[in-house]
Residue frames relative to the residue before (quaternion, step in Angstrom):
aa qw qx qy qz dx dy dz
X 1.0000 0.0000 0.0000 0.0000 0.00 0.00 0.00
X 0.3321 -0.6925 0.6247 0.1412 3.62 -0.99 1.06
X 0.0436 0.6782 -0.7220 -0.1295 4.02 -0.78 0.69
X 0.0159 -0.6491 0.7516 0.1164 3.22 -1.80 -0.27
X 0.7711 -0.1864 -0.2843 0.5383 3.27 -0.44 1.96
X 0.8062 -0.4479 0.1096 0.3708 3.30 0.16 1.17
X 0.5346 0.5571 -0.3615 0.5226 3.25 2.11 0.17
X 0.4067 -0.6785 0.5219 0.3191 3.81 -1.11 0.77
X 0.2041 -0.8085 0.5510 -0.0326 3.32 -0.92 1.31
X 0.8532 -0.1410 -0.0067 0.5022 3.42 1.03 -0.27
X 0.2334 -0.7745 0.5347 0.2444 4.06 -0.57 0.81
X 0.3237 -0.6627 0.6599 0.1433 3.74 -1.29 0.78
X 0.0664 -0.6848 0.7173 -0.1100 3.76 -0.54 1.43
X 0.3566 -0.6591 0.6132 0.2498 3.78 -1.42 0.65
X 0.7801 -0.4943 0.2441 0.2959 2.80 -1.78 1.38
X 0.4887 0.6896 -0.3662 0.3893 3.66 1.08 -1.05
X 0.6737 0.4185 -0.1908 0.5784 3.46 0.68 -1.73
X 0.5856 0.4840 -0.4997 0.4162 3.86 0.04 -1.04
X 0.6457 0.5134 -0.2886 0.4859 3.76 0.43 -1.55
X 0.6012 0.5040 -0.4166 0.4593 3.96 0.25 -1.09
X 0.7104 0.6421 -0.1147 0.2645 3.00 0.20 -1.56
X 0.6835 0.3564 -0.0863 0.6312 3.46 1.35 -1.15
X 0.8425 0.2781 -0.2951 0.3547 3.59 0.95 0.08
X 0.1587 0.6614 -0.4459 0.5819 2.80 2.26 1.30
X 0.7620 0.4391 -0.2326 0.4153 3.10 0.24 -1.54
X 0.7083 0.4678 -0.3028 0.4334 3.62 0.90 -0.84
X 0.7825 0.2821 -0.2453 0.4979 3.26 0.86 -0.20
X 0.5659 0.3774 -0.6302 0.3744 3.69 0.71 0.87
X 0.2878 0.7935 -0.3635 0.3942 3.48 1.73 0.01
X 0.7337 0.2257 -0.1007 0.6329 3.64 0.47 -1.48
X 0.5049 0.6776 -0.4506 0.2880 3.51 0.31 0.53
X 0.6312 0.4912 -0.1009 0.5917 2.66 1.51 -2.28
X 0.6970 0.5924 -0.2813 0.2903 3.63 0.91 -0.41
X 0.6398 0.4899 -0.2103 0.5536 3.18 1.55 -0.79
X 0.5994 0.6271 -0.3089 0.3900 3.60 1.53 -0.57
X 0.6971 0.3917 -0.3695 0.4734 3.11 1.21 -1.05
X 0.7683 0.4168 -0.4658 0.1381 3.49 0.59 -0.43
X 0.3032 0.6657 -0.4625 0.5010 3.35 1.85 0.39
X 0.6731 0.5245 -0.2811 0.4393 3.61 0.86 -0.44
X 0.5997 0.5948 -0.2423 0.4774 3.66 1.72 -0.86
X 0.6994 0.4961 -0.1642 0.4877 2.86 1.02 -1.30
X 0.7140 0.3992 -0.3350 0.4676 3.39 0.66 -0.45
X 0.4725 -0.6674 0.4498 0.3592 3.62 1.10 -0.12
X 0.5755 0.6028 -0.4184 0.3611 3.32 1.26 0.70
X 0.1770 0.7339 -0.5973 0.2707 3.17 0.07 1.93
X 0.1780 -0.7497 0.5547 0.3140 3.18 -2.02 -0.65
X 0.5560 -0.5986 0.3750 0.4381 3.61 -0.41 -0.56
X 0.5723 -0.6795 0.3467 0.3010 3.01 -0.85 0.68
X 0.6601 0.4327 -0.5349 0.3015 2.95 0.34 -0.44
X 0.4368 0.8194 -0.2057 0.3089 3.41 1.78 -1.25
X 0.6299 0.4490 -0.2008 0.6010 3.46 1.36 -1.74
X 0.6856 0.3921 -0.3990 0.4658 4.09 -0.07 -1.08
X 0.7420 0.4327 -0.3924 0.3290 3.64 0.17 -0.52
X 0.5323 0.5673 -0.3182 0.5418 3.33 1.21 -0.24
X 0.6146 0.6368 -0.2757 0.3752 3.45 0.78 -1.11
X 0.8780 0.2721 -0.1049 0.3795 2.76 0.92 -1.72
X 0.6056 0.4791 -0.4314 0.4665 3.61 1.43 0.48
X 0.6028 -0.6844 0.1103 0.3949 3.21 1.33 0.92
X 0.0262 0.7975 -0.5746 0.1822 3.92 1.55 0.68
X 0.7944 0.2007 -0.1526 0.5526 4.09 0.19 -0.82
X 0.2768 0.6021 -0.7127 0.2302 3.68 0.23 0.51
């Protein structure tokens, strides 16, 4: 961990991890992707306007 005044400003992880890390990320990515379209196909949607309003009274917190 890097500080500057005594506050931690930044963490140094090796490239290995950096690389892990992105191919976590890349594959809970294509997960969430294939889910929704199992989710299309089934006709399990909502409307948007339906989904932001939910969002935004905090339903997915």
């Amino acid at each position: 961990m890097v500080f500057t005044d005594g506050k931690p400003v930044a963490v140094i992880i090796s490239m290995d991890e950096q690389e892990s890390n992105e191919a976590l990320k890349l594959r809970l990515l294509q997960s969430r992707a294939s889910q929704a379209r199992l989710d299309i196909e089934a006709g399990n949607t909502v409307d948007g306007n339906s989904f932001f309003d939910a969002l935004e009274s905090g339903k997915h917190d």
